[in-house]
C-alpha positions in Angstrom: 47.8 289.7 120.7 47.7 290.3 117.0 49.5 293.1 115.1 48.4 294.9 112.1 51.7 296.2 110.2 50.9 299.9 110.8 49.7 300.2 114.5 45.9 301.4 115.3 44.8 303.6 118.2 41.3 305.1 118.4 40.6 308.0 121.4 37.4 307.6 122.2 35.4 310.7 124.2 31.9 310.6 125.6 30.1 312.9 128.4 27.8 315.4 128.9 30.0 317.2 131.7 30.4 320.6 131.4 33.4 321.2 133.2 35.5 318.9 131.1 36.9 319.7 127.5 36.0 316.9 125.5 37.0 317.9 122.4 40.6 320.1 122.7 41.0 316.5 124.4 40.5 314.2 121.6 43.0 316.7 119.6 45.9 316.5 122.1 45.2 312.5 122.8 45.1 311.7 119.1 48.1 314.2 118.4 49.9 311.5 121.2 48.9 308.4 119.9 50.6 309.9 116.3 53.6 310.6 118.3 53.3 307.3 119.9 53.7 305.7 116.5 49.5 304.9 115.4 47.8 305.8 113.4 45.0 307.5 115.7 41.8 308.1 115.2 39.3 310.2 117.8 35.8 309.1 118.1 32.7 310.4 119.8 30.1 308.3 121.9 30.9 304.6 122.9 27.8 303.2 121.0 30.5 301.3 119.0 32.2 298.6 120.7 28.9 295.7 120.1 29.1 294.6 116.4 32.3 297.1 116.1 32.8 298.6 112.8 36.3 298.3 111.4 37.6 301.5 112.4 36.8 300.2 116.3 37.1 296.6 115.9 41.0 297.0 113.8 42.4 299.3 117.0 44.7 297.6 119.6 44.2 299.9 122.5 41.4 302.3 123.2 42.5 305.7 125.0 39.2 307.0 127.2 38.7 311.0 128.0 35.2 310.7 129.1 32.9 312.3 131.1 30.0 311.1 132.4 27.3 310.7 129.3 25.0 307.1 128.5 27.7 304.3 128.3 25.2 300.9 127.8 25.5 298.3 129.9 25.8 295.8 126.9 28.1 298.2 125.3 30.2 298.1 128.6 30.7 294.3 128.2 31.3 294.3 124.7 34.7 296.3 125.5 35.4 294.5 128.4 35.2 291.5 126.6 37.4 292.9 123.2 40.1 293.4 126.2 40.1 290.1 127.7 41.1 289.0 124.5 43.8 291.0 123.6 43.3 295.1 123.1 44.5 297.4 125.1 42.8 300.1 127.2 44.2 303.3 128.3 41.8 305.5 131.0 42.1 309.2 131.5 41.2 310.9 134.2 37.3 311.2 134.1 37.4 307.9 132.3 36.3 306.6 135.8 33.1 308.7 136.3 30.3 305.7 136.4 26.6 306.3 138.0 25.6 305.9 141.6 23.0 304.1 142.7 22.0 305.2 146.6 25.7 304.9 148.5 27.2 302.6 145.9 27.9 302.0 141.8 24.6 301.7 139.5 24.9 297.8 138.5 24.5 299.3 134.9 27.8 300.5 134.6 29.6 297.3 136.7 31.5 295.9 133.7 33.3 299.4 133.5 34.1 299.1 137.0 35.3 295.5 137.0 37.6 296.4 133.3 39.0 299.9 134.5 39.3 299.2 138.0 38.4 301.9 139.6 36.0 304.5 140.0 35.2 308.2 141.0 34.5 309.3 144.5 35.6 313.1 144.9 38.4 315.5 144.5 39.0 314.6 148.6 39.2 316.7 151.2 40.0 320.9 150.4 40.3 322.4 147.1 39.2 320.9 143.9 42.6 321.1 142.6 46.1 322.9 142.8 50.2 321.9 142.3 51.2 319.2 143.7 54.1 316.8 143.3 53.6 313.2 141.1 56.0 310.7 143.1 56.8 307.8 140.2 56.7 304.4 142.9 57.7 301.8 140.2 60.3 301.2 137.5 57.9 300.3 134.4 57.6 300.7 130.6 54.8 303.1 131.6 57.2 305.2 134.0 60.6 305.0 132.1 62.6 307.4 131.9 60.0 309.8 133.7 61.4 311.2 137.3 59.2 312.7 139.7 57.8 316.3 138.7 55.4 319.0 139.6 51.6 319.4 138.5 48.8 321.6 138.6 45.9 319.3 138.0 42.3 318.5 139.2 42.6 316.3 142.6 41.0 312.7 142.0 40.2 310.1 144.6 38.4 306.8 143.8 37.4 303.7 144.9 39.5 300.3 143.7 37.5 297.4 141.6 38.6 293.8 143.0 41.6 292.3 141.4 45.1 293.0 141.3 46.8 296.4 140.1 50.2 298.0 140.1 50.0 302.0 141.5 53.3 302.9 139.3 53.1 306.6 140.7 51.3 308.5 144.0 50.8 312.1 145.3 50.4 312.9 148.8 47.1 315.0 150.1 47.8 317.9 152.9 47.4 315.6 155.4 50.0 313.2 154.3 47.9 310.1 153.0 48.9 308.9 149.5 46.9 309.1 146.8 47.3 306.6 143.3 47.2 308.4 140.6 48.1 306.0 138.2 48.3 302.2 137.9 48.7 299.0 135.4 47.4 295.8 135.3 46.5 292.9 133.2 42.8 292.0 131.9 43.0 288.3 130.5 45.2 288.6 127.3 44.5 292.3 126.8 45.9 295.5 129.5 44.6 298.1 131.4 46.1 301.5 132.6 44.5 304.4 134.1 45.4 307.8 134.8 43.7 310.2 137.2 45.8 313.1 136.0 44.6 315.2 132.9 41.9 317.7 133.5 43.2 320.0 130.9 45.7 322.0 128.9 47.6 322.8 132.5 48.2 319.2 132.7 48.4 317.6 129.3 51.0 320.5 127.8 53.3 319.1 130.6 55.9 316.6 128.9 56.0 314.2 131.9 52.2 314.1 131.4 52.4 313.2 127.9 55.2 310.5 128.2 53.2 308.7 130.4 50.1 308.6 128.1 52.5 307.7 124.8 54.1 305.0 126.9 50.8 303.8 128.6 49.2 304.0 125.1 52.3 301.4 123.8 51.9 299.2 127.1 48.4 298.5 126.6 49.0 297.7 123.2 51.9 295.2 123.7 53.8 297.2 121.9 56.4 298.7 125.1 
C-alpha cells in the first residue's frame, strides 16, 4: 500500500451505549497511535468513509472503539472497500456490536461483519467481567515481545464471519473452553485486527494492553 512520508492514523468512535466511555477512549487510542509513530487523529460518527474527506481518506489504518450507534449500510461498504485496497483496520472491543435481526445479524450491518470478522454475542456464561489470564498463542508482529499477563476486563464472546483468521492470543472461561480474544488476518491488499479486550481504564492503562494496540495499529498499516 502507499505511504505518506509522515504516517496517518484516525480513531474513529461511534455509539449510543451507555456503559461504554467513548470519549476517555478516543484520548487514550489517539495518545497510542502518537506513541505508535502517526500522527493521529480521533473522530466521531462513521458518516465519513463514502466520498471521504481528506482527513479520512489520507489515513492508513482506522482504529474502531464503537459502540452500538447508526453505522449505514453504504457507509459500511465504503470502508470495507477502502480496506480491500490497501488501509488498515484495527477493532476494539465493542467495535463488533452490529444489530440483530430475529436469531441472527441485521443484513444492514453484513459488510461490517464480513470486514471485521466477527461479531458480538454475550459476555458468556457468569459474570460480565473479572481477572483473568490473556494466553499469547502465536509468535506475530502484533504479539512481539508481549508474554502472557493478567487482566481485569469485560468478558466478550462472538460469533466468527467466514474466511480465514489467525487467533494470536486466548483466555480460558471457568469451565475450561477457550475463548479468542484477539486475531489477524488479511482483507484483499489491506489488514484486519480485532481485539475483544478494552472496556476501559482497568484494561487500557495495562502496558501489555497498549503494546498490542500500538503494534496492531503498525500491522494494519504495513508498517510492522
Amino acid at each position: 500500500m502507499p505511504h505518506l512520508s509522515t504516517p496517518r492514523a484516525m480513531v474513529v468512535v461511534n455509539g449510543d451505549d451507555i456503559h461504554h466511555d467513548l470519549l476517555s477512549a478516543a484520548g487514550v487510542f489517539r495518545q497510542l497511535g502518537t506513541e505508535a509513530g502517526f500522527s493521529t487523529r480521533a473522530a466521531m460518527g462513521t458518516n465519513r468513509f463514502a466520498d471521504p474527506r481528506p482527513e479520512t481518506a489520507e489515513a492508513e489504518v482506522y482504529l474502531f472503539y464503537t459502540a452500538g450507534g447508526h453505522f449505514a449500510t453504504a457507509q459500511q461498504q465504503a470502508l470495507a472497500d477502502a480496506v480491500r485496497a490497501g488501509k488498515g483496520l484495527v477493532g476494539v472491543h465493542g467495535a463488533n456490536i452490529m444489530g440483530w435481526q430475529g436469531e441472527g445479524l441485521d443484513p444492514a450491518d453484513r459488510p461490517l461483519f464480513e470486514l471485521l470478522g466477527n461479531r458480538y454475542l454475550s459476555h458468556g456464561p457468569g459474570h460480565h467481567e473479572g481477572r483473568h489470564t490473556i494466553e499469547i498463542i502465536a509468535d506475530h508482529p502484533i504479539t512481539k515481545g508481549v508474554d502472557d499477563f493478567e487482566l481485569f476486563d469485560e468478558y466478550y464472546e462472538f460469533e466468527f464471519a467466514e474466511g480465514e483468521v489467525q487467533i494470536l492470543a486466548q483466555r480460558h472461561r471457568a469451565d475450561g473452553v477457550a475463548i479468542p480474544v484477539l486475531y489477524a488476518k488479511e482483507y484483499g491488499a489491506g489488514r484486519v485486527v480485532y481485539l475483544a479486550l478494552g472496556h476501559d481504564m482497568r484494561s487500557w492503562g495495562e502496558p501489555p494492553v497498549r503494546t498490542l494496540i500500538r503494534q496492531a495499529m503498525l500491522w494494519a498499516a504495513g508498517r510492522d
